[in-house]
Phi, psi and omega in degrees: 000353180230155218282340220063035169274092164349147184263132144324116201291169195050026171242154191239179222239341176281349210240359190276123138206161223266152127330177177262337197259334175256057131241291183324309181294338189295299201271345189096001224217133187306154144333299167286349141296307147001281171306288206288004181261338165310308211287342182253047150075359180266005163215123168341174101025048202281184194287166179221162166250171195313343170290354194077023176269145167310119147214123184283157172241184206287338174270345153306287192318309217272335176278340169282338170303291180331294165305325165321326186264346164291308164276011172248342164270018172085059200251112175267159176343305189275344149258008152304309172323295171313323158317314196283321177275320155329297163312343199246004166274009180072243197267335187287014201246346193322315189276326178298309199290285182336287201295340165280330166301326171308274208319311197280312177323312160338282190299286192339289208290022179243324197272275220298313164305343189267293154031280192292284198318328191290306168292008170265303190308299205278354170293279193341277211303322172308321190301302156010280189288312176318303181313282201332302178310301212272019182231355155087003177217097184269009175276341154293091200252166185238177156310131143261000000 
C-alpha cells in the first residue's frame, strides 16, 4: 500500500497527508470507493482543506490497509461496517472488536482447509491428465 516515496524534508510522518487521487494510486481503490466507503461509514470522516478536498492522513492509510486485508479475506461490507463503528465507539468496545476478528479468523481459516482440499482434488486430476498424455492415450478417461 505504500508507494516508497521519501517524505518530504521537514516534515514529520503525522504532517503528511494525501490526496484522494495519491490514495487512490496507494491501495488501488477508485476514487469513488474511496468517497463510498466514507459515505457507509467505514472510514471517518476524512479531513478536508478550505477547498473542500479530501486529504487523507498515515491513519487514515493504515486503517484502509486494514480494511483491504479484511476484505480480501472476505469480510462482508456490513461487517466491516459493524466493525467500523465499534471502532470508532472507542476503548469500551475492544472485547466486541476482538471476538470478531477471532470469529472472522475462524471462518478464514475454514476457507483456507476447504481451499487446500479443492487444489489437492485439482493436483490429482491434473496429474491424471498428465499420465494420460504421456502413455499416449488421451481418449481415456475415469468419471470425475
Amino acid at each position: 500500500m505504500t508507494s516508497g516515496q521519501p517524505l518530504p524534508q521537514g516534515r514529520e510522518p503525522g504532517d503528511i497527508t494525501l490526496t484522494i487521487a495519491q490514495v487512490a494510486e496507494r491501495t488501488g481503490l477508485t476514487h469513488d470507493t474511496l468517497r463510498y466507503y466514507e459515505k457507509a461509514g467505514l472510514i471517518e470522516r476524512v479531513g478536508r482543506t478550505t477547498g473542500n478536498q479530501r486529504r487523507y492522513q498515515a491513519a487514515d492509510l493504515a486503517w484502509l490497509e486494514f480494511l483491504l486485508r479484511l476484505r480480501e479475506t472476505g469480510m462482508s461490507i456490513a461487517d466491516m461496517q459493524r466493525f467500523a463503528q465499534l471502532r470508532a465507539a472507542g476503548d469500551a468496545t475492544v472485547a466486541g472488536r476482538l471476538a470478531m476478528l477471532r470469529e472472522h479468523r475462524a471462518q478464514l481459516a475454514d476457507r483456507i482447509r476447504t481451499l487446500r482440499r479443492n487444489a489437492t482434488a485439482l493436483d490429482q486430476k491434473i496429474d491424471h491428465y498428465e499420465r494420460l498424455l504421456l502413455d499416449g492415450q488421451p481418449g481415456t478417461d475415469e468419471p470425475t
